[in-house]
C-alpha atoms as one frame of an Amber mdcrd trajectory, in Angstrom:
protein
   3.202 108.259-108.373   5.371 109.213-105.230   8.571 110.323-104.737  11.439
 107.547-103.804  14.168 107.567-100.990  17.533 106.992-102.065  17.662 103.451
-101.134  14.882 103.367-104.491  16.542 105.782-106.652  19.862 103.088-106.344
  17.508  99.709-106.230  16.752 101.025-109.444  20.086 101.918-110.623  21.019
  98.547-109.952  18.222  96.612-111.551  15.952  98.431-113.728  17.827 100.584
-115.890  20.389  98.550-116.958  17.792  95.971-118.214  15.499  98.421-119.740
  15.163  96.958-123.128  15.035  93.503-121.689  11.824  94.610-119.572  10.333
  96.406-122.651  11.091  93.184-124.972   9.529  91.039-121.879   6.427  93.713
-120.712   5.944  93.451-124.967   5.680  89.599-124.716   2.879  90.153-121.747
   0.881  92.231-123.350   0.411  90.688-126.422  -0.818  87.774-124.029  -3.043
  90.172-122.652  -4.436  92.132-125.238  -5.689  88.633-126.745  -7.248  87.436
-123.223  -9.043  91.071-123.093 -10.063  91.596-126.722 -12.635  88.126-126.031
 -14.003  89.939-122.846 -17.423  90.948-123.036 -16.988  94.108-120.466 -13.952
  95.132-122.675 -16.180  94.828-125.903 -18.776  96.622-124.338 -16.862  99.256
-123.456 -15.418  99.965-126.584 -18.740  99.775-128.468 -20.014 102.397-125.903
 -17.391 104.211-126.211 -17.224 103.944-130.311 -13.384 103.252-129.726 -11.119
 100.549-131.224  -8.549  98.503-129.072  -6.680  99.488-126.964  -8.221 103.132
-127.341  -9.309 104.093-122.987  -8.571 100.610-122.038  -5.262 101.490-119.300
  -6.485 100.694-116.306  -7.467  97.296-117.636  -3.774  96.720-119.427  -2.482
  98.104-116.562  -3.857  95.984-114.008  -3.299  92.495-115.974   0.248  93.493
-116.250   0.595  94.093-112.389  -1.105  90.459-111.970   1.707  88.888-114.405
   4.334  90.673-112.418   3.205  88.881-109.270   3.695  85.486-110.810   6.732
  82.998-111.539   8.294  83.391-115.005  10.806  81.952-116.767  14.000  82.578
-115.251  15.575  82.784-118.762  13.726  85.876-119.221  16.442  88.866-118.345
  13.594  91.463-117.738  11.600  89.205-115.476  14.403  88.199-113.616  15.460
  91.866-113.174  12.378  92.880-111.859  12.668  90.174-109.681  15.466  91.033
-107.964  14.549  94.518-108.081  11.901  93.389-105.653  13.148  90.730-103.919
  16.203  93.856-102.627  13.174  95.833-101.145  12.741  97.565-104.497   8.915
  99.093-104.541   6.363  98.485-107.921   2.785 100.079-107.370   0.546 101.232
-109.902  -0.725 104.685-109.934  -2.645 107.278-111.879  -1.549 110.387-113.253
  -2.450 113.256-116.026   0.147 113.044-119.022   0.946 115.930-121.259  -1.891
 117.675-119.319  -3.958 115.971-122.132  -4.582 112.266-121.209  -5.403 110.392
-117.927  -3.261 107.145-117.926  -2.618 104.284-115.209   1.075 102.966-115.729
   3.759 101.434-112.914   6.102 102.953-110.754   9.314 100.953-110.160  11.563
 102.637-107.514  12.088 105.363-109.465  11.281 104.727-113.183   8.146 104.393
-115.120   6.985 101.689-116.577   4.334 102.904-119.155   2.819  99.275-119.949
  -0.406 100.732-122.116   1.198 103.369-124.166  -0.565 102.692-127.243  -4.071
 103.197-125.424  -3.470 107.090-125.616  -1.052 107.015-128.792  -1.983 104.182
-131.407   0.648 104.658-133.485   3.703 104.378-130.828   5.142 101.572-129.566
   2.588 100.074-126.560   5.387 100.113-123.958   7.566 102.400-122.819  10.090
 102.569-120.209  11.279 106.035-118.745  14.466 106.091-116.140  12.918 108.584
-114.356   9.508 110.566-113.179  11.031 113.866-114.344  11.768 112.102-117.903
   8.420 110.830-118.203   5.830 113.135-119.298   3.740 112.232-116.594   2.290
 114.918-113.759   1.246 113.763-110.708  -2.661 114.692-109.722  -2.514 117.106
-106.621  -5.447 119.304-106.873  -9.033 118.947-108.274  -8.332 121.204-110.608
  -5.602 118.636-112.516  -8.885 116.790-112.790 -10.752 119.341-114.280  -8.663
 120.734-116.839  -7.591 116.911-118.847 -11.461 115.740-117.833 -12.566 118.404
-120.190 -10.228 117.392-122.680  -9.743 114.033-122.188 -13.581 112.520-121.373
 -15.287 115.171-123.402 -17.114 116.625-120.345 -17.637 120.254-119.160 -16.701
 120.479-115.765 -18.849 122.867-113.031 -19.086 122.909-109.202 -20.568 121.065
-106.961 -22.773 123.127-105.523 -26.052 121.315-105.965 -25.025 117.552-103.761
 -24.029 119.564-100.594 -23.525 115.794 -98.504 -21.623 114.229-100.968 -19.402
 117.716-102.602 -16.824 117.308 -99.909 -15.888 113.639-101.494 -16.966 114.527
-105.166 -16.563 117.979-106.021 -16.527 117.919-109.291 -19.728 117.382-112.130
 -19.276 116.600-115.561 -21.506 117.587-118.367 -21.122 115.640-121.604 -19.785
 118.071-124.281 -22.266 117.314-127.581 -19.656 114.902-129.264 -20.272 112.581
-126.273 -24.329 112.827-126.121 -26.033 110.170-127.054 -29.376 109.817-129.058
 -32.806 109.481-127.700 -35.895 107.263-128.588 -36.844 110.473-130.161 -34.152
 110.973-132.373 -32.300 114.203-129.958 -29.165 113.851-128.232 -29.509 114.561
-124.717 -26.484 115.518-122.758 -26.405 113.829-119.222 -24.773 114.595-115.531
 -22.433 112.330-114.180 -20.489 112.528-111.004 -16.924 112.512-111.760 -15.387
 110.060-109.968 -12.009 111.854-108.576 -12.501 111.090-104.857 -10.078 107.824
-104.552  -7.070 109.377-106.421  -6.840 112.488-103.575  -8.500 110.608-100.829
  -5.760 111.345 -98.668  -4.526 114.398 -99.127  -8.458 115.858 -99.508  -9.359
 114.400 -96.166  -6.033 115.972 -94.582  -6.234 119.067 -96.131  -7.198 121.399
 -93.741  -6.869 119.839 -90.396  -6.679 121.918 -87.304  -8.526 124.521 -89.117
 -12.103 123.444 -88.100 -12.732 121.404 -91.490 -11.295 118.396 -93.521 -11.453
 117.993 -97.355 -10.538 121.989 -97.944  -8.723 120.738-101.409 -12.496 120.187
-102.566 -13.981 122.951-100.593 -11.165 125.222-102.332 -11.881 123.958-105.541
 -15.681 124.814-105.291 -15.304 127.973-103.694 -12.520 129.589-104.991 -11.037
 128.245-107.386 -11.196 128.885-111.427 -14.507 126.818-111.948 -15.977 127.980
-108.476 -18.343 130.785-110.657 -19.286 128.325-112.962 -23.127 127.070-112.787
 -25.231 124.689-114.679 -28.086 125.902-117.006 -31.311 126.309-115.186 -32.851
 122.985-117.149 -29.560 120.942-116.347 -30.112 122.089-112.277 -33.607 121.268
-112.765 -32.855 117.646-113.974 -31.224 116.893-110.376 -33.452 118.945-108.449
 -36.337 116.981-109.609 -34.427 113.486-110.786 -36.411 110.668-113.241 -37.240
 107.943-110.247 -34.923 105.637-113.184 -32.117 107.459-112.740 -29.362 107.006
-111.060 -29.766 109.576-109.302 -33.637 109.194-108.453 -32.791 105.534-107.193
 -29.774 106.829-104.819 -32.147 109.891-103.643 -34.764 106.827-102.801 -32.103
 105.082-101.176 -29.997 107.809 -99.454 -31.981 111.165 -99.505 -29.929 112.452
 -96.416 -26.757 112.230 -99.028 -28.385 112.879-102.670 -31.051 115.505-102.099
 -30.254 118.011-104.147 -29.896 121.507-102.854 -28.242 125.622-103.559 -28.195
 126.508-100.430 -24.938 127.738 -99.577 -24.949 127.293 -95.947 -25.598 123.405
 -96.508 -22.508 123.120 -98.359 -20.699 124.923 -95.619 -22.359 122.729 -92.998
 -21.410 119.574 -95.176 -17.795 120.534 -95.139 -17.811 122.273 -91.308 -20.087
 119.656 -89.578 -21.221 116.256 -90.977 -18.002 115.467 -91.845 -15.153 117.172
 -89.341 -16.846 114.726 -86.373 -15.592 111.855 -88.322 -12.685 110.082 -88.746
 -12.030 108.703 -92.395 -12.493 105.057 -91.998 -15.814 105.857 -91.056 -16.905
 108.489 -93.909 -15.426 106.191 -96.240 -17.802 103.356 -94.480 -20.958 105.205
 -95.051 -20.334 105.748 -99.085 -18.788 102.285 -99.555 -21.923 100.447-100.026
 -23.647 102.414-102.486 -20.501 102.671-104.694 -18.755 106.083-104.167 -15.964
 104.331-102.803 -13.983 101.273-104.628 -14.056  99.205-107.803 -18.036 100.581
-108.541 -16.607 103.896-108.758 -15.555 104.002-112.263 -19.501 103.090-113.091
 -20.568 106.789-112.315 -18.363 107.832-115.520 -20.076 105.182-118.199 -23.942
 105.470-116.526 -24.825 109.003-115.268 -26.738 110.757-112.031 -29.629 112.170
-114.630 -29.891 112.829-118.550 -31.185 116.427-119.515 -34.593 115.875-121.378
């Protein structure tokens, strides 16, 4: 979610809101082509189980994303909202998907077009409303773009069911991933010995502030100081984990996650308290490189891209 020039605030003037109904009525049409398509996936289903939710309860991104793939296709030129969006487009008018907090409750992935938004998966955070909804504007919708780790925090706790701390204890990785979630007890899931365990997961809030983390900062001896703020000195920088959670990544199961990436990368995943590492992670190993090539190093073992949204559904370690 970005803000527009002009020549996008009257693209949309032109195009979009004076065919706002016929978009909704069309965008309607698409997803309940959609919603059939995914309800017969197996990741969807699996997702859902795991998640003990019922369609289209958490499933935005993936609504989301099939409607951006319709848009990109021919449709009927009969249909007014297709054809508006069309010409929307084809008169330099920009659609990109984004992600954003809304209500400072939810997380949701919806469509920017020029300056309206194009809330395609509605019903995924509000059952009973109507699954699409068009606002004229970003200031109409209730929509907040993320700018700080923070935004993160507060709807992650909320939202995902997660206590958020710190990270303090992956010094290589904290400048990209500075946030850990704890499952709250509603999310913990049952052992083989009949006890719910709460698990550690790596929240995965890098790609959304990529940018403006890496930027943050520069000329002052360090990149990535919107993560080393929110560690340090921010509202959850005091926060720690119980000693028996800290344990559980100081000494990880060799079948977790987290044991298999400290086998494969124990320069990144070794866990440590030391405060000087962290400083030396966020100072050093990172200020001599440019992006492309930090991003490089993390891409193959999934910190970086689609794999990304795994670290939310499997965790780094479970608390026995």
């Amino acid at each position: 979610m970005v803000d527009m020039p002009q020549k996008q605030r009257l693209l949309t003037q032109e195009w979009i809101l004076p065919a706002k109904d016929q978009i909704v009525a069309d965008i309607s049409l698409l997803r309940k082509k959609i919603d059939s398509n995914l309800k017969r996936r197996d990741d969807v289903r699996n997702e859902l189980r795991e998640q003990r939710q019922g369609y289209p309860i958490g499933l935005c991104r993936q609504i989301r994303d099939e409607i951006m793939n319709e848009l990109g296709k021919h449709h009927d030129r009969s249909s007014l909202g297709m054809r508006a969006i069309k010409q929307f487009t084809r008169n330099g008018g920009v659609v990109h998907p984004f992600w954003a907090t809304e209500e400072r409750k939810y997380f949701q992935n919806a469509i920017q077009m020029g300056t309206a938004i194009l809330d395609a998966a509605h019903d995924t955070n509000h059952p009973s409303d109507d699954p699409v909804v068009l606002y004229p504007s970003i200031e109409e919708s209730p929509f907040k773009k993320i700018e700080r780790f923070e935004d993160i925090a507060e709807v992650a706790e909320e939202y995902w069911d997660f206590d958020v701390y710190p990270n303090v204890y992956l010094p290589a990785v904290a400048p990209l991933y500075p946030l850990l979630g704890v499952d709250k007890e509603a999310r913990q899931k049952w052992d083989n010995k009949g006890r719910k365990s709460p698990s550690i997961f790596l929240i995965p809030s890098a790609s959304i502030l990529i940018d403006e983390n890496f930027e943050s900062g520069r000329g002052q001896g360090r990149f990535f100081t919107l993560a080393h703020d929110f560690i340090t000195k921010g509202p959850y920088s005091a926060k720690r984990l119980p000693k028996q959670y800290a344990e559980a990544l100081f000494r990880p199961d060799p079948s977790s996650r987290l044991g298999r990436l400290v086998k494969l990368r124990p320069d990144l995943f070794e866990a440590s308290e030391n405060p000087d590492e962290l400083e030396a992670s966020f100072s050093q190993f990172f200020v001599t490189k440019n992006l492309g090539e930090i991003l490089k190093q993390f891409e193959h073992i999934g910190l970086i891209g689609d794999l990304v949204e795994t670290f939310r559904k499997e965790p780094l370690v479970t608390v026995r």
